[in-house]
C-alpha positions in Angstrom: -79.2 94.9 -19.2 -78.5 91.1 -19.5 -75.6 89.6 -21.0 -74.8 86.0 -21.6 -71.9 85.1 -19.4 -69.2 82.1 -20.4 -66.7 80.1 -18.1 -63.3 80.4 -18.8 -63.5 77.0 -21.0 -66.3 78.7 -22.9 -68.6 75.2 -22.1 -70.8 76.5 -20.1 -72.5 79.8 -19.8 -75.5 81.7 -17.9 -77.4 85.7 -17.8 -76.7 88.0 -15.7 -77.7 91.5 -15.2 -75.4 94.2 -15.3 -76.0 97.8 -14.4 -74.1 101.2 -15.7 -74.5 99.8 -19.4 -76.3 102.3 -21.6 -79.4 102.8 -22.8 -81.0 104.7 -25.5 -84.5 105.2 -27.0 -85.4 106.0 -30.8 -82.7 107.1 -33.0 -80.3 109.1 -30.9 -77.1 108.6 -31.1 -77.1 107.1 -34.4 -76.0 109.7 -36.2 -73.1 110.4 -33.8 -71.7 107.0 -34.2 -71.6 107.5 -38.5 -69.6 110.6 -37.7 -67.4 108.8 -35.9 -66.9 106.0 -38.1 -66.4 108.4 -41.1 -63.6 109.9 -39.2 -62.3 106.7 -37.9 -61.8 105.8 -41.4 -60.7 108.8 -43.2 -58.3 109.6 -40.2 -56.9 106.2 -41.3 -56.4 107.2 -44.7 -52.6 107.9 -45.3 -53.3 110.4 -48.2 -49.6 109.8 -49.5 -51.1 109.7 -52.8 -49.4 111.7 -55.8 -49.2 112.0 -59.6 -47.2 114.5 -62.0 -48.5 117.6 -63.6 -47.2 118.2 -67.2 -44.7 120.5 -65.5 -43.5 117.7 -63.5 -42.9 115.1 -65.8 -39.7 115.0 -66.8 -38.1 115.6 -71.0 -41.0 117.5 -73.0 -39.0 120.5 -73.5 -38.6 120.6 -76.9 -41.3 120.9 -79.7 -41.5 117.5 -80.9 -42.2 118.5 -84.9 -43.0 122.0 -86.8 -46.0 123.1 -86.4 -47.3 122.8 -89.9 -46.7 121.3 -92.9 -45.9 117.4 -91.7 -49.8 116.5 -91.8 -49.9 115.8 -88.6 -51.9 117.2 -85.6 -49.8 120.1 -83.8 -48.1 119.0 -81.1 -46.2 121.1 -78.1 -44.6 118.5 -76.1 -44.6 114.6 -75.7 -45.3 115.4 -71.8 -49.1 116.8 -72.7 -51.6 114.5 -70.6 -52.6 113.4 -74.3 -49.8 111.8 -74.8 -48.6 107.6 -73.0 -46.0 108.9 -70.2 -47.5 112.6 -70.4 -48.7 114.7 -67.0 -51.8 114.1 -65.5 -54.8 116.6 -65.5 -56.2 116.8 -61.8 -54.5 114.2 -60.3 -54.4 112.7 -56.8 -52.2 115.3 -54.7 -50.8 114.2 -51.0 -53.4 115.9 -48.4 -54.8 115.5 -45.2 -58.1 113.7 -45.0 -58.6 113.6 -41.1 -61.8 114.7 -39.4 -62.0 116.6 -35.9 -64.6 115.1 -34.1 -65.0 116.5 -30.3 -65.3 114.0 -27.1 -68.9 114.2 -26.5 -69.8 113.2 -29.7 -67.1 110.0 -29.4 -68.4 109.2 -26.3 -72.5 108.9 -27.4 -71.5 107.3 -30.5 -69.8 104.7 -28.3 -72.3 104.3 -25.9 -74.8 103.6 -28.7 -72.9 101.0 -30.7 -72.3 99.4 -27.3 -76.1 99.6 -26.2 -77.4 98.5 -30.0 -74.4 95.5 -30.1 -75.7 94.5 -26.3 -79.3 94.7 -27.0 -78.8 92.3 -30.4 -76.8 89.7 -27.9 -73.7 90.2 -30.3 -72.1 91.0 -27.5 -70.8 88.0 -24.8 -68.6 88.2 -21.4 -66.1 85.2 -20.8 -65.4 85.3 -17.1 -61.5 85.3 -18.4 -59.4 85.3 -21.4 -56.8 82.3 -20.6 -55.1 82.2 -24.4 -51.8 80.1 -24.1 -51.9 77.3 -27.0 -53.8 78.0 -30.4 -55.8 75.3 -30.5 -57.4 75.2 -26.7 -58.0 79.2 -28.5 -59.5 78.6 -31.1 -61.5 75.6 -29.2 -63.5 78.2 -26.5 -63.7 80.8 -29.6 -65.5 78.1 -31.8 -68.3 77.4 -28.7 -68.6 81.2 -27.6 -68.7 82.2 -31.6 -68.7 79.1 -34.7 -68.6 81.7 -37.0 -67.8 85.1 -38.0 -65.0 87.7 -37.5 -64.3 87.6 -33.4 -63.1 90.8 -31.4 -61.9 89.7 -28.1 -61.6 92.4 -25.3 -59.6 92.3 -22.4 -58.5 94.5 -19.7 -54.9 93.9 -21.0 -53.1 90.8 -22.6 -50.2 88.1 -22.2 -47.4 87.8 -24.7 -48.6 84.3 -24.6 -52.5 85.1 -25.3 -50.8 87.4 -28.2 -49.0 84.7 -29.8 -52.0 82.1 -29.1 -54.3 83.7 -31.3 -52.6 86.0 -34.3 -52.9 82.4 -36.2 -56.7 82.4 -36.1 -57.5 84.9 -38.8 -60.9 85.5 -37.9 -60.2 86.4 -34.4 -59.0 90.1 -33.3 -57.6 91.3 -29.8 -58.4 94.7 -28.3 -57.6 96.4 -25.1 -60.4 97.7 -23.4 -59.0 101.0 -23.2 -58.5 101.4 -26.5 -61.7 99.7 -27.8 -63.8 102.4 -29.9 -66.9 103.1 -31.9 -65.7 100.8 -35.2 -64.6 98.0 -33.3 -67.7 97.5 -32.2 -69.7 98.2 -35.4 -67.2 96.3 -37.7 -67.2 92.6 -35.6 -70.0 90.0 -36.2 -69.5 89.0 -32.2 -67.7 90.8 -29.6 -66.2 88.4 -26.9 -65.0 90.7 -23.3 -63.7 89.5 -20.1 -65.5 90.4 -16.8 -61.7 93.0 -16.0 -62.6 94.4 -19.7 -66.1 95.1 -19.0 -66.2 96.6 -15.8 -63.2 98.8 -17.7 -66.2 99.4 -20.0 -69.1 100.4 -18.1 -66.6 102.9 -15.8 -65.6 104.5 -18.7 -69.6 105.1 -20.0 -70.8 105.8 -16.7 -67.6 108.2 -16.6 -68.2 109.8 -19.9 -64.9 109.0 -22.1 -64.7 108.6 -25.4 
């Protein structure tokens, strides 16, 4: 498969043909990578959310007027959910929304985002990432990518490229070995160094998720 390879500088660029990246035919895979996404984002969910039965409400323990005889509607307690500050009927409850999803699954669904990114040419190799000063940044970012929300991929990354680039908000940094299915559905361009993708292509012709 042929990407489009930059120089460091990101001013010029050329193809080049690089073997051990995937490739699929028809729709497999596809469904494997919205499984992972699903999990992805409900494993990212913190599910800390709560709210207060009637019993849980605190006060409400005392009939607020007799039953009958004041012409007004019977009443039990100024906690019932009918009442402003009353319990809640079926609330949100803290729970676990994470999804198991095994490693052969992961590792199709990130072989076929990567193959369907590569094929589109939303995905482009720099031959390094050299991030010191925002601005020379932002500079090769802007002729690799003018627009869009940016993932750059590297095999690792300086304190220096760190700091260089959390100013540019439409630019994100991921280690190759952590890169996964939604990184690379959830970028408009993916930017990886030559270290990152041969990081890549061993870990698909490997198997990994």
């Amino acid at each position: 498969m042929k990407l489009k390879v930059f120089s460091a500088d990101g001013a010029s660029s050329r193809e080049q043909d690089f073997d051990g990246l995937p490739s699929f035919e028809g729709d497999r895979g596809l469904q494997a990578v919205k499984e992972v996404i699903v999990a992805i984002n409900a494993n990212n969910r913190l599910g800390t959310h709560s709210t207060k039965t009637r019993g849980e409400v605190r006060g409400g323990g005392k009939k607020p007027w007799r039953q009958k005889g004041t012409g007004r509607a019977r009443a039990g307690s100024i906690r019932s959910p009918l009442w402003a500050g009353g319990g809640v009927v079926f609330g949100p409850k803290p729970r676990d929304y994470s999804k198991k999803i095994n490693a052969k699954v992961k590792a199709l669904a990130f072989s076929r985002a990567l193959f369907d990114r590569a094929t589109a040419g939303e995905i482009d190799v720099i031959e390094r990432f050299e991030g010191t000063k925002t601005k020379a940044v932002n500079n090769v970012i802007g002729l690799i990518a003018p627009k869009g929300k940016v993932l750059v991929v590297d095999a690792g990354f300086t304190a220096e490229a760190t700091r260089a680039t959390r100013n540019i908000c439409r630019v994100s940094l991921q280690d190759a070995s952590k890169l996964n299915t939604h990184d690379l559905a959830r970028y408009s361009k993916i930017i990886v160094s030559s270290a990152a993708l041969e990081k890549i292509i061993a870990r698909v012709s490997g198997g990994q998720s």
